[in-house]
C-alpha positions in Angstrom: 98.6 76.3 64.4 99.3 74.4 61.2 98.5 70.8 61.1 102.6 70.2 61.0 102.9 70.9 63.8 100.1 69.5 66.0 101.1 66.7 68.0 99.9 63.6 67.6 97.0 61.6 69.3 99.4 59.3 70.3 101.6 62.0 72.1 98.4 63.6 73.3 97.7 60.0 75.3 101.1 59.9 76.2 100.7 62.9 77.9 97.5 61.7 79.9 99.2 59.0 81.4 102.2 61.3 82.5 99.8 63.0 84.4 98.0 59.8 85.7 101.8 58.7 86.5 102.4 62.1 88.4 99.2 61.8 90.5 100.5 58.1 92.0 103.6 59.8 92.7 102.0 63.0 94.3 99.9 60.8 96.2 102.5 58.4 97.5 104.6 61.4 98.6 102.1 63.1 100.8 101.3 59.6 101.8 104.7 59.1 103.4 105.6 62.5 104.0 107.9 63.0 107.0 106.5 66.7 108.2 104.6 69.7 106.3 107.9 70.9 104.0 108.9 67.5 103.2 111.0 67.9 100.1 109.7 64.9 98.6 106.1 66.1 98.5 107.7 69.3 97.1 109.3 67.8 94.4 106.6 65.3 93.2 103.9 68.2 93.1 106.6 69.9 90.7 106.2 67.1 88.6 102.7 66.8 88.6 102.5 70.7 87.8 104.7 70.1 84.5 102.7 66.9 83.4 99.4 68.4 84.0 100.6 72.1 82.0 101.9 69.4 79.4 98.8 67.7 78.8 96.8 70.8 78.6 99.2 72.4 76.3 98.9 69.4 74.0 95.4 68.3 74.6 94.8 72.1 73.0 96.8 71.9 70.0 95.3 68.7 69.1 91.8 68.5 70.0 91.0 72.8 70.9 90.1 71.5 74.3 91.4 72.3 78.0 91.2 70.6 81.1 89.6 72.6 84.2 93.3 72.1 86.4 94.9 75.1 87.7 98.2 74.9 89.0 99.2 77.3 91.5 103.5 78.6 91.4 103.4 78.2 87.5 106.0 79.9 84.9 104.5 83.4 86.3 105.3 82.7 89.9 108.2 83.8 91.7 111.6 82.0 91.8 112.6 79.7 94.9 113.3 81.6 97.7 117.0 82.1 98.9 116.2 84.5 101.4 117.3 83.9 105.4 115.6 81.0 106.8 115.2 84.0 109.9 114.8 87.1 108.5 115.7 89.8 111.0 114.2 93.2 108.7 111.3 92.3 105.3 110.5 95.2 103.2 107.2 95.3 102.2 106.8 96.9 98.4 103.1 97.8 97.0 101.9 98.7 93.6 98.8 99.5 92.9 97.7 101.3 89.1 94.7 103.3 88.7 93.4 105.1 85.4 92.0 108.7 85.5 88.6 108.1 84.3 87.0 111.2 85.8 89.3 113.8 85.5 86.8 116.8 86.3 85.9 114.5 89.7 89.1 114.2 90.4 90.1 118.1 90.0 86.9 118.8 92.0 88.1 116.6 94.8 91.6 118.7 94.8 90.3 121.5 94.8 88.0 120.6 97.8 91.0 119.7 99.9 93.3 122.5 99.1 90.5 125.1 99.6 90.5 123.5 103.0 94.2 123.7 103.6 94.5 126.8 102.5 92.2 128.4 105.3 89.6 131.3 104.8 92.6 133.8 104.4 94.7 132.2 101.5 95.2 133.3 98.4 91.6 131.7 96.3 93.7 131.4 92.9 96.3 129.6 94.5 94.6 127.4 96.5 92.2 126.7 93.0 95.5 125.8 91.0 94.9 122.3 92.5 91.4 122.1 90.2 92.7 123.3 86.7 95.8 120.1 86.6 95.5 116.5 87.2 99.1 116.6 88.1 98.6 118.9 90.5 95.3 117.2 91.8 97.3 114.0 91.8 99.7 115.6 94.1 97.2 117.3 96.3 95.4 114.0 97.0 98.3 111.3 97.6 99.8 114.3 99.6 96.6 114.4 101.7 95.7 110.7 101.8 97.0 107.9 102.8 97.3 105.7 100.0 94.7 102.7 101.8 92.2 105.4 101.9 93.0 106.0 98.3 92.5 102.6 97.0 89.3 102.4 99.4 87.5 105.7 97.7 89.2 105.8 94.4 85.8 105.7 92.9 85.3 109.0 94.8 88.4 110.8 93.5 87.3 109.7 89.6 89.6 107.0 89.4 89.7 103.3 88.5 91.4 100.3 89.8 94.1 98.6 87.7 96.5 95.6 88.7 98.0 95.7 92.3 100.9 93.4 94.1 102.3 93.3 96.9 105.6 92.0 97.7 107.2 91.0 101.5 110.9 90.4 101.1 112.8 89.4 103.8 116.7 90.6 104.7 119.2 89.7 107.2 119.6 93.1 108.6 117.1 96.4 108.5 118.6 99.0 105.9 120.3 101.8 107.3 117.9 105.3 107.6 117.8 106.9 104.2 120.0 104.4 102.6 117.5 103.6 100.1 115.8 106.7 99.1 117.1 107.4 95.9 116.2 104.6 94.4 113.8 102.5 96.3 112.8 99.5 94.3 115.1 98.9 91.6 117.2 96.4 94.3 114.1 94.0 95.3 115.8 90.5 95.0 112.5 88.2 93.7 114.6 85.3 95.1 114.0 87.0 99.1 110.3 87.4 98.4 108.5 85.9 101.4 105.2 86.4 100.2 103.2 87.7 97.1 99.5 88.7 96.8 98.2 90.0 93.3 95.0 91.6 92.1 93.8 91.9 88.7 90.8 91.5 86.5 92.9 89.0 84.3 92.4 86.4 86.8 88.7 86.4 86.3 89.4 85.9 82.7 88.9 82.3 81.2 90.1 83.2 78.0 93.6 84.5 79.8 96.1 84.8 77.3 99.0 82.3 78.3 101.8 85.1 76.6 100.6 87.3 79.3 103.4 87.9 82.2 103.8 90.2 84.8 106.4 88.5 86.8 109.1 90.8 86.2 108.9 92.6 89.7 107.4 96.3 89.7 109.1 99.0 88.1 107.0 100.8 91.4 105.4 98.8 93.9 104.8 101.8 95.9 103.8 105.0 95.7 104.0 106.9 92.9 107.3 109.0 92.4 105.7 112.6 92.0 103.5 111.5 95.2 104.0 114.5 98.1 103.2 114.9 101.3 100.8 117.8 102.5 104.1 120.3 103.1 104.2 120.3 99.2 100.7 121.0 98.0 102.3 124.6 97.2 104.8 123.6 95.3 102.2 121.5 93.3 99.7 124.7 92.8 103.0 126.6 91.5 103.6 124.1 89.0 99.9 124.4 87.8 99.9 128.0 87.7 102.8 128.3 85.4 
């Protein structure tokens, strides 16, 4: 950052007593609060949050320091809800990424699983299509697996654990059967999110990068597309034998 455009000590002290300001306010709300979702308390720990991300923001540019304040529902959380107050039906949408890190343990594990499937009388080459393609071995294992037991053994079938969310979004009314199939994420509303629970190595990371955002929903919170059920392990092994 050039020196034109650091802020000033003086703005940087400003700043501080914004947040000391903030903190009376906080405290005064919760102090007089009239039950737990007391929109005053709400809106005064807004306030605090944007003083306090102020301050750091500045106390950085000026001095290359940060406080140790961590405000929870920052610019990567997700937008106020404007869901039913009494959701009758909540869709529950799950991502989880995983790299291939093993591939040879992974077509090994396939293979181990369609051999089984296959029985003592299939057909050995078809049944070993699963362990020459990690498309196919993909297949064959989320086909075989639920995807719990997958994110419990992934070290097992030579893979590693990248970012996961979960969302719980709450509707009025359950969708009708099949209604959504074709295109099962693309219309989660962030605004009807009840809940959210993230996991990634990034928020073990001190030196977080503040550009970083992931907020934009999952382009798949859920299984992945080319995931198959055990009835189309075949179809799979055809594809790897082509």
């Amino acid at each position: 950052m050039s020196d034109a455009a650091q802020p000033t000590a003086a703005e940087v002290r400003a700043a501080a007593e914004a947040v000391k300001a903030a903190l009376d306010r906080h405290l005064t709300a919760v102090e007089r609060r009239s039950g737990e979702d007391d929109p005053a308390v709400y809106e005064a720990f807004n306030q605090l949050a944007v003083a306090a991300e102020q301050y750091d923001e500045l106390l950085y540019d000026r001095y290359d320091e940060v406080t140790p304040f961590e405000i929870p529902g920052g610019d990567d959380s997700l937008p106020p809800y404007t869901g039913p107050d009494e959701p009758h039906a909540l869709s529950v949408l799950i991502r989880r990424d995983y790299a291939v890190v093993e591939p040879q343990r992974l077509l090994a594990q396939a293979g181990r699983v369609a051999d089984l499937d296959a029985g003592p009388d299939a057909d050995s080459e078809a049944a070993s299509g699963a362990g020459s393609s990690v498309h196919a071995a993909l297949g064959v294992l989320f086909g075989e697996f639920e995807p719990d037991e997958i994110a419990s053994r992934h070290k097992e079938f030579g893979l590693d654990e990248g970012d996961a969310t979960l969302w719980v979004v709450a509707a009025d009314e359950p969708a009708e059967l099949g209604e959504w199939l074709e295109s099962p994420f693309e219309e989660a509303d962030p605004q009807s999110v009840v809940c959210r629970f993230d996991v990634s190595s990034v928020f073990d990371d001190e030196d977080l990068d503040d550009d970083s955002d992931d907020s934009d929903g999952p382009d798949d919170p859920g299984e992945a597309d080319g995931a198959t059920g055990a009835d189309d392990v075949d179809a799979f092994l055809a594809d790897a034998d082509r």
